[in-house]
PyMOL Python script that loads the backbone (N, CA, C, O; Angstrom):
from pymol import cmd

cmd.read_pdbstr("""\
ATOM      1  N   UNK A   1     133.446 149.399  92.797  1.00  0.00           N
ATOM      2  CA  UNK A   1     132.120 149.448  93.365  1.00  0.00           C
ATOM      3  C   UNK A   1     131.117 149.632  92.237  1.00  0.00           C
ATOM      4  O   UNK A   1     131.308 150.485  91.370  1.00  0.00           O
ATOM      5  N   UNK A   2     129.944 148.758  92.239  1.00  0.00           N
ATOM      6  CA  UNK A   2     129.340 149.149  91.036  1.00  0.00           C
ATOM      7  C   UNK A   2     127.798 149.728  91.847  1.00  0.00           C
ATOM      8  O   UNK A   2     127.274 149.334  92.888  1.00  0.00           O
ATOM      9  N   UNK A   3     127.437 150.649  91.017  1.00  0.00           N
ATOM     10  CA  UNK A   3     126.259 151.950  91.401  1.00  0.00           C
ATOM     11  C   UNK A   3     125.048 151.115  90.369  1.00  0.00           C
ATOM     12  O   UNK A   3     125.051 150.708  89.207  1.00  0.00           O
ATOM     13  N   UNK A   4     124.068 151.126  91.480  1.00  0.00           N
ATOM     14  CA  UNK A   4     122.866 150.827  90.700  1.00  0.00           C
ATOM     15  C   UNK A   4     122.774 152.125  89.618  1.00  0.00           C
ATOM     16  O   UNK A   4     122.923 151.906  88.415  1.00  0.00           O
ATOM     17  N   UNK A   5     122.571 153.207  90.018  1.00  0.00           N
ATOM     18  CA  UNK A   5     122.123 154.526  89.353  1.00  0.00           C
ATOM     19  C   UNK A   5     123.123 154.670  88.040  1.00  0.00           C
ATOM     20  O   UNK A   5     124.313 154.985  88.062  1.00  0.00           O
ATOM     21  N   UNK A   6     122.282 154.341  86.859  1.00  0.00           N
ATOM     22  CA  UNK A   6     123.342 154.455  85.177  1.00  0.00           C
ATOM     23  C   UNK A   6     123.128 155.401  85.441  1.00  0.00           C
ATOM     24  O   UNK A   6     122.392 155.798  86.345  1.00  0.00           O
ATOM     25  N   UNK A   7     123.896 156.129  84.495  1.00  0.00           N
ATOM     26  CA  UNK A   7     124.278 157.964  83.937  1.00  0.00           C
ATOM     27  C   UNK A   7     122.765 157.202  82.592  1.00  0.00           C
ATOM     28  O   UNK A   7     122.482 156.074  82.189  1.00  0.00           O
ATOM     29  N   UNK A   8     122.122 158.817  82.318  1.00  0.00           N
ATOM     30  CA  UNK A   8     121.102 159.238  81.745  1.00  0.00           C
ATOM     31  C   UNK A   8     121.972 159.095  80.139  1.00  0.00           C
ATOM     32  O   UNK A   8     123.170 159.362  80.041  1.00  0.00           O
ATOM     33  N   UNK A   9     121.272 158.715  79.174  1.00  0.00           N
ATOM     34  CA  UNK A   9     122.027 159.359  77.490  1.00  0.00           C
ATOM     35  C   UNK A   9     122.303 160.646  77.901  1.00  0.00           C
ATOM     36  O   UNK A   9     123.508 160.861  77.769  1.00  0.00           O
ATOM     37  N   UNK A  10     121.512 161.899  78.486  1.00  0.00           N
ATOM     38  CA  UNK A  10     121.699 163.502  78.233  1.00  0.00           C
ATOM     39  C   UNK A  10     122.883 163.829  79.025  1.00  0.00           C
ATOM     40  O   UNK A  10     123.348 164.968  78.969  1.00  0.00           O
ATOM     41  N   UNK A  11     123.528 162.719  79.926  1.00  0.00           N
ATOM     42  CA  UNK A  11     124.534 162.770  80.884  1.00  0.00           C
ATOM     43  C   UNK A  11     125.756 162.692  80.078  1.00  0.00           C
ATOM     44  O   UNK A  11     126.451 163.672  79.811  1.00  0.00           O
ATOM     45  N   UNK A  12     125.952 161.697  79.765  1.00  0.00           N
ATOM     46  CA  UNK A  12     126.981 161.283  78.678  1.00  0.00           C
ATOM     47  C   UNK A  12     126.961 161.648  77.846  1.00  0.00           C
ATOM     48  O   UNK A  12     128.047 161.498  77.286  1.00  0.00           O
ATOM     49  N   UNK A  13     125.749 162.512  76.853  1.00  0.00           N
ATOM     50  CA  UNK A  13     126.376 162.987  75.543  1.00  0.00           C
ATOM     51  C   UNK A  13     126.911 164.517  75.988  1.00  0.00           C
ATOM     52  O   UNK A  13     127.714 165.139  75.293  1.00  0.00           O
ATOM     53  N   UNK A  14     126.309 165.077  77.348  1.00  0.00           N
ATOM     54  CA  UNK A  14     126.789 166.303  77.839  1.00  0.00           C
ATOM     55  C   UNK A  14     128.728 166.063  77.970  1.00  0.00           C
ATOM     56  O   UNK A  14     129.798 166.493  77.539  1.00  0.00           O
ATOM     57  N   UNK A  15     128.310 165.371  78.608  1.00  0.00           N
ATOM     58  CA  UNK A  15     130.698 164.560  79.548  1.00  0.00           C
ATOM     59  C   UNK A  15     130.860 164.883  77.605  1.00  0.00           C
ATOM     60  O   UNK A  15     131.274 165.979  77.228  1.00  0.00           O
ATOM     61  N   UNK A  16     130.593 164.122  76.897  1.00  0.00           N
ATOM     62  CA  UNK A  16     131.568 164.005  75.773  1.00  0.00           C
ATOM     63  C   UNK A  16     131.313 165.754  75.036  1.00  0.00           C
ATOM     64  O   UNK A  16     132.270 166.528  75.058  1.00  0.00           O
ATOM     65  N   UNK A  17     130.377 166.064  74.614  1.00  0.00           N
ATOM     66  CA  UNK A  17     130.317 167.167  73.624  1.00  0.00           C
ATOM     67  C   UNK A  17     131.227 167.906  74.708  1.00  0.00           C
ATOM     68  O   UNK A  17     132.087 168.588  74.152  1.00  0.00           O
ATOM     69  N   UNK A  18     131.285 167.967  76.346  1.00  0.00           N
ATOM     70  CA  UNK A  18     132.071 169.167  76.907  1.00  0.00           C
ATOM     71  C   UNK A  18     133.746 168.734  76.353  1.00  0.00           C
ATOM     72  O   UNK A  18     134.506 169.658  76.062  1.00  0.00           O
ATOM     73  N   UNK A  19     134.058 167.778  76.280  1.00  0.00           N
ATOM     74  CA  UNK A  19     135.397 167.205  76.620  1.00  0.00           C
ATOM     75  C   UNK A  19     136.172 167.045  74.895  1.00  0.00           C
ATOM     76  O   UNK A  19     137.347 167.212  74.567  1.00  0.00           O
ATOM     77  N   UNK A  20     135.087 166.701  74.136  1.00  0.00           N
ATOM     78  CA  UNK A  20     135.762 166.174  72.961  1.00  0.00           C
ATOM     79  C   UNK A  20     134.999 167.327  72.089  1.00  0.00           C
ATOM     80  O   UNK A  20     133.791 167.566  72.108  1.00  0.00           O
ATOM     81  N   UNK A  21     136.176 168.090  71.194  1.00  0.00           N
ATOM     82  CA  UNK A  21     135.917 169.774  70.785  1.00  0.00           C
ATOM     83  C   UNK A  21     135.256 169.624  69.615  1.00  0.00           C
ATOM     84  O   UNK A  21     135.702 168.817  68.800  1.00  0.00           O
ATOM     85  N   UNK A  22     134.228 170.275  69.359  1.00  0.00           N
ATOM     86  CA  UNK A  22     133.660 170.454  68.325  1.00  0.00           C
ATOM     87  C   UNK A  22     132.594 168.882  67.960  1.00  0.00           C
ATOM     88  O   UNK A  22     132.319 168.600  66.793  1.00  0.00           O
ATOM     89  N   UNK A  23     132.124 168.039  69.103  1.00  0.00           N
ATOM     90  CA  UNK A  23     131.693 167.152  68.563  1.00  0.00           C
ATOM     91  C   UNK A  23     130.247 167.211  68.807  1.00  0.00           C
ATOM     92  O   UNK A  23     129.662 167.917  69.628  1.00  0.00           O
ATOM     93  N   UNK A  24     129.618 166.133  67.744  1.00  0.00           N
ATOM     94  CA  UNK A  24     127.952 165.651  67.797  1.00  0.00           C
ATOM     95  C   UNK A  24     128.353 164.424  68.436  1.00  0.00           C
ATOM     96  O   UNK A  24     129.382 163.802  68.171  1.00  0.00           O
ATOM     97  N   UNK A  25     127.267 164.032  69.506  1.00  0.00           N
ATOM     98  CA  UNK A  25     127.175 162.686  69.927  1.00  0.00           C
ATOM     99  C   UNK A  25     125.879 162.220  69.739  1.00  0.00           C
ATOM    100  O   UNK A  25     124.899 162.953  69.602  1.00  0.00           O
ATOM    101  N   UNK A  26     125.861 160.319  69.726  1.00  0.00           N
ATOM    102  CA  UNK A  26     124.059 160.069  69.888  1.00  0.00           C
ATOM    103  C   UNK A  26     124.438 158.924  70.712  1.00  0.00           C
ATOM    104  O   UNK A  26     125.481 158.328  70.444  1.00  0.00           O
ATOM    105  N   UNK A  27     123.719 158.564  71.662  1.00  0.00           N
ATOM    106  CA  UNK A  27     123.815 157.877  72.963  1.00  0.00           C
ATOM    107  C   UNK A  27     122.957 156.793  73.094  1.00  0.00           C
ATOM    108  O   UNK A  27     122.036 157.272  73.756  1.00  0.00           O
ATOM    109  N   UNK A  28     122.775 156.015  72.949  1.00  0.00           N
ATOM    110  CA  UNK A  28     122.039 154.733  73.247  1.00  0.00           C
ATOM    111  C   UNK A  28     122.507 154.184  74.653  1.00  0.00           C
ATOM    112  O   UNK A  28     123.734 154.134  74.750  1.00  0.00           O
ATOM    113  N   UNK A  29     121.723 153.711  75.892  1.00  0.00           N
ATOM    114  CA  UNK A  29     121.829 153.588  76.990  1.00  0.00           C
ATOM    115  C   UNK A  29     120.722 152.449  77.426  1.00  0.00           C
ATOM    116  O   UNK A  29     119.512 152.652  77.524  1.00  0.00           O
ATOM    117  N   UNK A  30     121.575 150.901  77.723  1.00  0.00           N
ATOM    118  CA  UNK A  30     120.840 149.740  77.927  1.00  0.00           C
ATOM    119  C   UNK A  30     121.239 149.233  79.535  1.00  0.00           C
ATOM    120  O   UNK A  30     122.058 148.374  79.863  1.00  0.00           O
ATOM    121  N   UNK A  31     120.601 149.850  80.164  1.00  0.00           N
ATOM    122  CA  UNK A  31     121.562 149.262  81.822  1.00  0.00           C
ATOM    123  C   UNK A  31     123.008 150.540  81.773  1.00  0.00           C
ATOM    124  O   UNK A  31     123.113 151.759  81.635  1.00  0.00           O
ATOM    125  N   UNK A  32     123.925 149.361  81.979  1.00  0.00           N
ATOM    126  CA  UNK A  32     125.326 149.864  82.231  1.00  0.00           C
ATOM    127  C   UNK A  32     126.375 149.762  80.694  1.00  0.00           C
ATOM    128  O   UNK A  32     127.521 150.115  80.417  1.00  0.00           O
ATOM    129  N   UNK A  33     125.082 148.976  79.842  1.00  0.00           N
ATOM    130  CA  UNK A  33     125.821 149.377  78.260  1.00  0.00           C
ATOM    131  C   UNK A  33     125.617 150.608  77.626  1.00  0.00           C
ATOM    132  O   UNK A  33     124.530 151.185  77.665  1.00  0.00           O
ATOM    133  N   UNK A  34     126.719 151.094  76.973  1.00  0.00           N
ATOM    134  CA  UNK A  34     126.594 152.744  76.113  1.00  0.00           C
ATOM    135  C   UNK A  34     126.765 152.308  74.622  1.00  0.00           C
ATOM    136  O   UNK A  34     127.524 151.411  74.254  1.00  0.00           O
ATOM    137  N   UNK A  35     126.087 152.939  73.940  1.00  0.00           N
ATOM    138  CA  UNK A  35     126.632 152.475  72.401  1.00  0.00           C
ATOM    139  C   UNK A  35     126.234 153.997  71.827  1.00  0.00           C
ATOM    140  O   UNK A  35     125.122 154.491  71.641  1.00  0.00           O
ATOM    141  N   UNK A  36     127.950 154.700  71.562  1.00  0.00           N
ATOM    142  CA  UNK A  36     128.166 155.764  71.013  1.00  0.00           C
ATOM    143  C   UNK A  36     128.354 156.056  69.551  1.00  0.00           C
ATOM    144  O   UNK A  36     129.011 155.374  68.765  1.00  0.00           O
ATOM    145  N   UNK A  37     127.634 157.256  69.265  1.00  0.00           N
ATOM    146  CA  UNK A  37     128.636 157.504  67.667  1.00  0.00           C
ATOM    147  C   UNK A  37     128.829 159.140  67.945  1.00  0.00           C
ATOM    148  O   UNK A  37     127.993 160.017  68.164  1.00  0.00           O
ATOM    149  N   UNK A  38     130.249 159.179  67.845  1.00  0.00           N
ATOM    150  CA  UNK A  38     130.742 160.599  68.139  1.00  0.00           C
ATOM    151  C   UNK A  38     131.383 161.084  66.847  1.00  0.00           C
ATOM    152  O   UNK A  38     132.305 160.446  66.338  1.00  0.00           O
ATOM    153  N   UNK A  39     130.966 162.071  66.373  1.00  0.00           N
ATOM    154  CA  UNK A  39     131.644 162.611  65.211  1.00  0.00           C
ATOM    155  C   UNK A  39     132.234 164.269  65.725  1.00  0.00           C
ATOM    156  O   UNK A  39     131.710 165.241  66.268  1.00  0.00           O
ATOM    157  N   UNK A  40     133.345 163.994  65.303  1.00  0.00           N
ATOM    158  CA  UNK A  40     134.586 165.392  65.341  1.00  0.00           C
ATOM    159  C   UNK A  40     135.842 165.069  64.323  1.00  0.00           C
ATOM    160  O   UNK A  40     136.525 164.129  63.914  1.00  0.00           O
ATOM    161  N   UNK A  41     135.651 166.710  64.176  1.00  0.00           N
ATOM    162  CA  UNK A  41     136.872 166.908  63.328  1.00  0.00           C
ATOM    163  C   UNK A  41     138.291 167.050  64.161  1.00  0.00           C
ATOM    164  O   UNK A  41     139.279 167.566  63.638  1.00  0.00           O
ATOM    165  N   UNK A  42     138.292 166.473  65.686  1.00  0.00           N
ATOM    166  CA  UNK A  42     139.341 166.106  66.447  1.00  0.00           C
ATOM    167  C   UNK A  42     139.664 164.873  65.817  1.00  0.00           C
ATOM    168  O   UNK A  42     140.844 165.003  65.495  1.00  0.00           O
ATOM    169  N   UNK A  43     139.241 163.663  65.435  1.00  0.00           N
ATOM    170  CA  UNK A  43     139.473 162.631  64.967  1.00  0.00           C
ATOM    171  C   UNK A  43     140.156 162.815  63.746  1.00  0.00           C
ATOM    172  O   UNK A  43     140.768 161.775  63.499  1.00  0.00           O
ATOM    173  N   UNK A  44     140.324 163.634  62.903  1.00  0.00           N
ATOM    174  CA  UNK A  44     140.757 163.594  61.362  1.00  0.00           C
ATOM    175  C   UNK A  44     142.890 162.909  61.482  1.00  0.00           C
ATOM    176  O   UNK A  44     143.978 163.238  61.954  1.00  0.00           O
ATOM    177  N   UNK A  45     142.544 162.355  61.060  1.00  0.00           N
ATOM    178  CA  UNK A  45     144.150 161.893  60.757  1.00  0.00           C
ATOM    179  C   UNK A  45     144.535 160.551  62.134  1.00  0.00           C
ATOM    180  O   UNK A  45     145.547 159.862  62.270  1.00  0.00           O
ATOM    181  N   UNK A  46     143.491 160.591  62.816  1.00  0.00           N
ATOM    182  CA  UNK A  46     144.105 159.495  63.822  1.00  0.00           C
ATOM    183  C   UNK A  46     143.847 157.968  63.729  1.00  0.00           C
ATOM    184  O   UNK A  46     142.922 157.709  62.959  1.00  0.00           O
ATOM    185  N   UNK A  47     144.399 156.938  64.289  1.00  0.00           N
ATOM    186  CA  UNK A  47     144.364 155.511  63.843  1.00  0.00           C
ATOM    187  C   UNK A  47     143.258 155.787  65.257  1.00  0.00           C
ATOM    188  O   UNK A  47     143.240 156.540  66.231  1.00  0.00           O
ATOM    189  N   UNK A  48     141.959 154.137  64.407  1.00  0.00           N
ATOM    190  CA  UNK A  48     140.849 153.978  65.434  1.00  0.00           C
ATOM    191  C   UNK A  48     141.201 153.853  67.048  1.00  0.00           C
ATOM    192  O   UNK A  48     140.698 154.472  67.985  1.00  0.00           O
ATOM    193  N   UNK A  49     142.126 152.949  67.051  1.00  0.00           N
ATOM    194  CA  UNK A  49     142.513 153.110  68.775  1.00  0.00           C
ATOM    195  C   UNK A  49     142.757 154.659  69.465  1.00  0.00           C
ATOM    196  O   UNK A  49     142.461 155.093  70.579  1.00  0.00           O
ATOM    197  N   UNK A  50     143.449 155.306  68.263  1.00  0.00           N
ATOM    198  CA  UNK A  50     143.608 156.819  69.128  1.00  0.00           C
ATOM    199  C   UNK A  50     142.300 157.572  69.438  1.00  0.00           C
ATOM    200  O   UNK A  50     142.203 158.437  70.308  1.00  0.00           O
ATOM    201  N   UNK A  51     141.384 157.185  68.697  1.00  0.00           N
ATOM    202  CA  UNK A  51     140.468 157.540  68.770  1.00  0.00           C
ATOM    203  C   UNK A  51     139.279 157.247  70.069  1.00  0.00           C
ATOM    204  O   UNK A  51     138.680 158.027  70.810  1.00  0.00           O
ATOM    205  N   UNK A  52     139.269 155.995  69.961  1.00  0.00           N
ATOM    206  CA  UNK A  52     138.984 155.612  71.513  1.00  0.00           C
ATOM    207  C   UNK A  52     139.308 155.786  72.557  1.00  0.00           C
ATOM    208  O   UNK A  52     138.468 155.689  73.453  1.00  0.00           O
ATOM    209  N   UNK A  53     141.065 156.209  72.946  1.00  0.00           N
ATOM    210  CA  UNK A  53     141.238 156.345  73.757  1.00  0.00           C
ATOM    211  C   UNK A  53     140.957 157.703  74.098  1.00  0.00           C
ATOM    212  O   UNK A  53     141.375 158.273  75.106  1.00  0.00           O
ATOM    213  N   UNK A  54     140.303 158.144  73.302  1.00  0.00           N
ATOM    214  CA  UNK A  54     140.327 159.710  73.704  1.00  0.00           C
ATOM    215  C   UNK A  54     139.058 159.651  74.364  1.00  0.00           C
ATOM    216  O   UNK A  54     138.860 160.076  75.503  1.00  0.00           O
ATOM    217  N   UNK A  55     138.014 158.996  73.460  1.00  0.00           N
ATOM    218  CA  UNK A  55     136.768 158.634  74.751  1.00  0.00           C
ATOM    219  C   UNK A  55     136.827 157.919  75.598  1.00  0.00           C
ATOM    220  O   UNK A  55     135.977 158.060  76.476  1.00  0.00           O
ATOM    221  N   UNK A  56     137.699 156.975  75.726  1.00  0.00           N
ATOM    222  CA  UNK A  56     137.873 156.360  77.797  1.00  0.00           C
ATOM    223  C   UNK A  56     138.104 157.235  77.973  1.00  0.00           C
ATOM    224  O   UNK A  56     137.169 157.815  78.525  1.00  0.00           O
ATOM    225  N   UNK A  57     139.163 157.999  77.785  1.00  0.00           N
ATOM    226  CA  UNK A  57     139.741 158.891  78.779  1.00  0.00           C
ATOM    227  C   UNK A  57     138.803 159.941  79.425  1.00  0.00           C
ATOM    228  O   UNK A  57     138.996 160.464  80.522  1.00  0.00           O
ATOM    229  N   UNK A  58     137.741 160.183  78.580  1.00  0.00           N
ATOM    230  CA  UNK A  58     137.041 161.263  79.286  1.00  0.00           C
ATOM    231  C   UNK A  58     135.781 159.957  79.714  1.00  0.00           C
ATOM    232  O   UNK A  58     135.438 160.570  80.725  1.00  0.00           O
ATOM    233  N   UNK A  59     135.007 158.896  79.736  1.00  0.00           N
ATOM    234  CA  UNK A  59     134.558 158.172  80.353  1.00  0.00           C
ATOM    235  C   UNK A  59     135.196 157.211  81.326  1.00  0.00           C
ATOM    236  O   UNK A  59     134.774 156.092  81.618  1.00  0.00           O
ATOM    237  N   UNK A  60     136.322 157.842  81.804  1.00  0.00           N
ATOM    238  CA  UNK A  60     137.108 156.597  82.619  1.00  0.00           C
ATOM    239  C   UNK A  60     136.368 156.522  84.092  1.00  0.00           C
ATOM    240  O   UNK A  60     136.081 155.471  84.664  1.00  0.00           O
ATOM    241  N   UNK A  61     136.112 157.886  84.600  1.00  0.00           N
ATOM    242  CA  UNK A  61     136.037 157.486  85.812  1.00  0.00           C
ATOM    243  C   UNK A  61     134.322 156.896  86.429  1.00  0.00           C
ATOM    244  O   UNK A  61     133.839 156.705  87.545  1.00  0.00           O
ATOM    245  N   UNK A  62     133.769 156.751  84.850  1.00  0.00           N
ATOM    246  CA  UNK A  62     131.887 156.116  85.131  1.00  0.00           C
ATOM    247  C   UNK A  62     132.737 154.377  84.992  1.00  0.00           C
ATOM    248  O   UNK A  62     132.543 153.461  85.791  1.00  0.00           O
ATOM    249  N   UNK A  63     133.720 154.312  83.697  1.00  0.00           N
ATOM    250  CA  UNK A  63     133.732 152.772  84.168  1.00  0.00           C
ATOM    251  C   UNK A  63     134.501 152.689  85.106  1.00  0.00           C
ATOM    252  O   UNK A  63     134.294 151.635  85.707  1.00  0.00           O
ATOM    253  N   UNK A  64     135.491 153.419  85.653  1.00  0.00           N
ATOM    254  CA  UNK A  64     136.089 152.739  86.779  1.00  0.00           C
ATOM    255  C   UNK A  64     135.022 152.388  88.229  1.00  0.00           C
ATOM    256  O   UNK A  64     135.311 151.449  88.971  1.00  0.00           O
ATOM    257  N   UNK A  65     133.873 153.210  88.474  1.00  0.00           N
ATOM    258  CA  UNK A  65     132.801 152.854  89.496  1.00  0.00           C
ATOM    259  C   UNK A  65     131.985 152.358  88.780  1.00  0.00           C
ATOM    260  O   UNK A  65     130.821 152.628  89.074  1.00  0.00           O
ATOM    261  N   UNK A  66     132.195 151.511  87.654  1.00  0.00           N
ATOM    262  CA  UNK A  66     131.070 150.622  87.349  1.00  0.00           C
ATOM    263  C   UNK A  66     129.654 151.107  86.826  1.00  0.00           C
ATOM    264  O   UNK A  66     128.796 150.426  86.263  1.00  0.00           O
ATOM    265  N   UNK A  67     129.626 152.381  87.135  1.00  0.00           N
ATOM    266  CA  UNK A  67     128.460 153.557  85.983  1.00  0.00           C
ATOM    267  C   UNK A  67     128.586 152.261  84.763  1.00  0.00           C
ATOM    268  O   UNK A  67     127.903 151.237  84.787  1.00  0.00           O
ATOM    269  N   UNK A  68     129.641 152.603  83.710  1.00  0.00           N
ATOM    270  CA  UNK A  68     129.624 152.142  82.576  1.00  0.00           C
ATOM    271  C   UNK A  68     130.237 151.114  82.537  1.00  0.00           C
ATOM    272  O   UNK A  68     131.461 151.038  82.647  1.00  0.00           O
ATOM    273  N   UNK A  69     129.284 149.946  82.336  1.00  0.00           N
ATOM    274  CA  UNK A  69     130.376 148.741  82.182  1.00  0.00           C
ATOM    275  C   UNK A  69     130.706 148.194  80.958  1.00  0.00           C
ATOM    276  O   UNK A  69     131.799 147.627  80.948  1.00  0.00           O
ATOM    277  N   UNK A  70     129.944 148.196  79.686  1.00  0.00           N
ATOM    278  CA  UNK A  70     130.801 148.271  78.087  1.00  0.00           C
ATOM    279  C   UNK A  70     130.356 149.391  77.573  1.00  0.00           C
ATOM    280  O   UNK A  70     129.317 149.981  77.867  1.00  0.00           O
ATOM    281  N   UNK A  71     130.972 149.613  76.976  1.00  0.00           N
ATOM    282  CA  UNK A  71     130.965 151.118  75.586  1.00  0.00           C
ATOM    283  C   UNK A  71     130.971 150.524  74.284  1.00  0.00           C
ATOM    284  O   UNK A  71     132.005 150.004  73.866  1.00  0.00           O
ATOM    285  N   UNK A  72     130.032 150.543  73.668  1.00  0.00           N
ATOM    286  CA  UNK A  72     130.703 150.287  72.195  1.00  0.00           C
ATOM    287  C   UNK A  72     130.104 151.417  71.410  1.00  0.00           C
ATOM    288  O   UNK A  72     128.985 151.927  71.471  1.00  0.00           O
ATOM    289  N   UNK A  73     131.663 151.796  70.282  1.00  0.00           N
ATOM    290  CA  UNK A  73     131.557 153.458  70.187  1.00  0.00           C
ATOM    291  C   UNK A  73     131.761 153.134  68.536  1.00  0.00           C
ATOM    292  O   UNK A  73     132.097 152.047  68.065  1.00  0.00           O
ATOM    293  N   UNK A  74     131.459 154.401  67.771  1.00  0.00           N
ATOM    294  CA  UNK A  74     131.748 154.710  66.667  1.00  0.00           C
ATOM    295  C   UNK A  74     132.366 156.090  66.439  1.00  0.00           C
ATOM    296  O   UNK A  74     131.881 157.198  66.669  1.00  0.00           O
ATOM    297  N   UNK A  75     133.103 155.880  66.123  1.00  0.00           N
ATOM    298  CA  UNK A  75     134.039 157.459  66.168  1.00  0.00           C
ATOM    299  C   UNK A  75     134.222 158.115  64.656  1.00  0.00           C
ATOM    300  O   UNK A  75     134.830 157.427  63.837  1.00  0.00           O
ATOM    301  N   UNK A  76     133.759 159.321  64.278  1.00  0.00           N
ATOM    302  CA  UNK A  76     133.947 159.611  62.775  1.00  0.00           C
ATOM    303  C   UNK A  76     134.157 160.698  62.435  1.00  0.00           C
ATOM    304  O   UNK A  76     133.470 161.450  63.127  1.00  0.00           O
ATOM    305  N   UNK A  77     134.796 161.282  61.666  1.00  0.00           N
ATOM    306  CA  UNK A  77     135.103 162.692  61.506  1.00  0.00           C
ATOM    307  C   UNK A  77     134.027 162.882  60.724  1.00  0.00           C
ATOM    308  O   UNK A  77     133.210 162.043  60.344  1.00  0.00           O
ATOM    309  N   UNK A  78     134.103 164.672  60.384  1.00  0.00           N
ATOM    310  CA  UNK A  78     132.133 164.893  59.336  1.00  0.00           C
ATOM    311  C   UNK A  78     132.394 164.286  57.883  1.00  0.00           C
ATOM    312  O   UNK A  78     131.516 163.982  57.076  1.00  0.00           O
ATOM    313  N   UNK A  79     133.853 164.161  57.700  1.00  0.00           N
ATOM    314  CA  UNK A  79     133.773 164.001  55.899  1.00  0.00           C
ATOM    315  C   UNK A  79     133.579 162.441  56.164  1.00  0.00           C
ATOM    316  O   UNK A  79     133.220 161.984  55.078  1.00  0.00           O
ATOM    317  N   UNK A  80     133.648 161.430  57.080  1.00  0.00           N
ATOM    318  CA  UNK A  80     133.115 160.302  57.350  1.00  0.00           C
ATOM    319  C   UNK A  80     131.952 159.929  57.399  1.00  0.00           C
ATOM    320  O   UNK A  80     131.503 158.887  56.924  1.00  0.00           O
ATOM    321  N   UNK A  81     131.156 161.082  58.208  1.00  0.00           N
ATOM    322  CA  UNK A  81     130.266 160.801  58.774  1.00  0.00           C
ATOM    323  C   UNK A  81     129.204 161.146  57.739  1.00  0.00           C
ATOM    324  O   UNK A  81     128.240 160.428  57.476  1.00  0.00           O
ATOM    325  N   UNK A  82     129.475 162.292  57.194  1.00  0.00           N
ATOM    326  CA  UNK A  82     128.623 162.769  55.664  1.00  0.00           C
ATOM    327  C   UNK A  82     128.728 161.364  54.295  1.00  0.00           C
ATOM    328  O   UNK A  82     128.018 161.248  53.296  1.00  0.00           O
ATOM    329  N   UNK A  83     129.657 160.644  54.675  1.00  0.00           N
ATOM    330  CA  UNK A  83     130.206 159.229  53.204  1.00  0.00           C
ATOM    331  C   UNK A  83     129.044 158.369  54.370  1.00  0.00           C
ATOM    332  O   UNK A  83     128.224 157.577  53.906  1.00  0.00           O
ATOM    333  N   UNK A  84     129.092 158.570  55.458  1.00  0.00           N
ATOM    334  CA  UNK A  84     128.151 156.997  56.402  1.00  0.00           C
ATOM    335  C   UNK A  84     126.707 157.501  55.733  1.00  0.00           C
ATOM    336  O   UNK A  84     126.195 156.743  54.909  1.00  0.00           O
ATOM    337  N   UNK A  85     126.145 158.545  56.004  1.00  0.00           N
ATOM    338  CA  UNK A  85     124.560 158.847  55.529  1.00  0.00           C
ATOM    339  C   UNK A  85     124.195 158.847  54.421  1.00  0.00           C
ATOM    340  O   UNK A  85     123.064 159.214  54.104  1.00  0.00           O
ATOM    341  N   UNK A  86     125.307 158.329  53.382  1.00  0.00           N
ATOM    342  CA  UNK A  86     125.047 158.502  51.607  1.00  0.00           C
ATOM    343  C   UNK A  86     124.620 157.202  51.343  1.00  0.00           C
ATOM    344  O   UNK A  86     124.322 156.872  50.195  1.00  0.00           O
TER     345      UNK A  86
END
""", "prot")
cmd.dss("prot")
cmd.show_as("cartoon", "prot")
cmd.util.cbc("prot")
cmd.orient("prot")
């Protein structure tokens, strides 16, 4: 079923900072597109897919009702994310 009503950016960066430990999120929100960059030191040592799946998993049930219909994410730990701003 797809819901006119998107989730807010302050919605979704709330779902992730509760779910994924210790993280910063920034949320860009176009319609039913999300374009994430989540940085945690949960990510350190994992291959990019593990990494994603850790955010479906806590956004699964906005895309399964059609809330979210693409995500495109950036996932980075801080010693990443501190080498991205240099």
């Amino acid at each position: 079923m797809n819901r006119e009503a998107n989730m807010q950016p302050e919605e979704i960066k709330q779902l992730l900072e509760d779910n994924i430990e210790d993280s910063q999120v920034e949320v860009d929100v176009s319609g039913s597109h999300v374009n994430l960059v989540i940085v945690s030191p949960v990510f350190e040592g994992l291959m990019p897919v593990k990494k994603q799946q850790l955010v479906y998993k806590v956004l699964q049930a906005h895309i399964s009702d059609g809330t979210i219909h693409a995500v495109n994410m950036k996932t980075l730990t801080p010693s990443q994310w501190k080498a991205d701003q240099s």
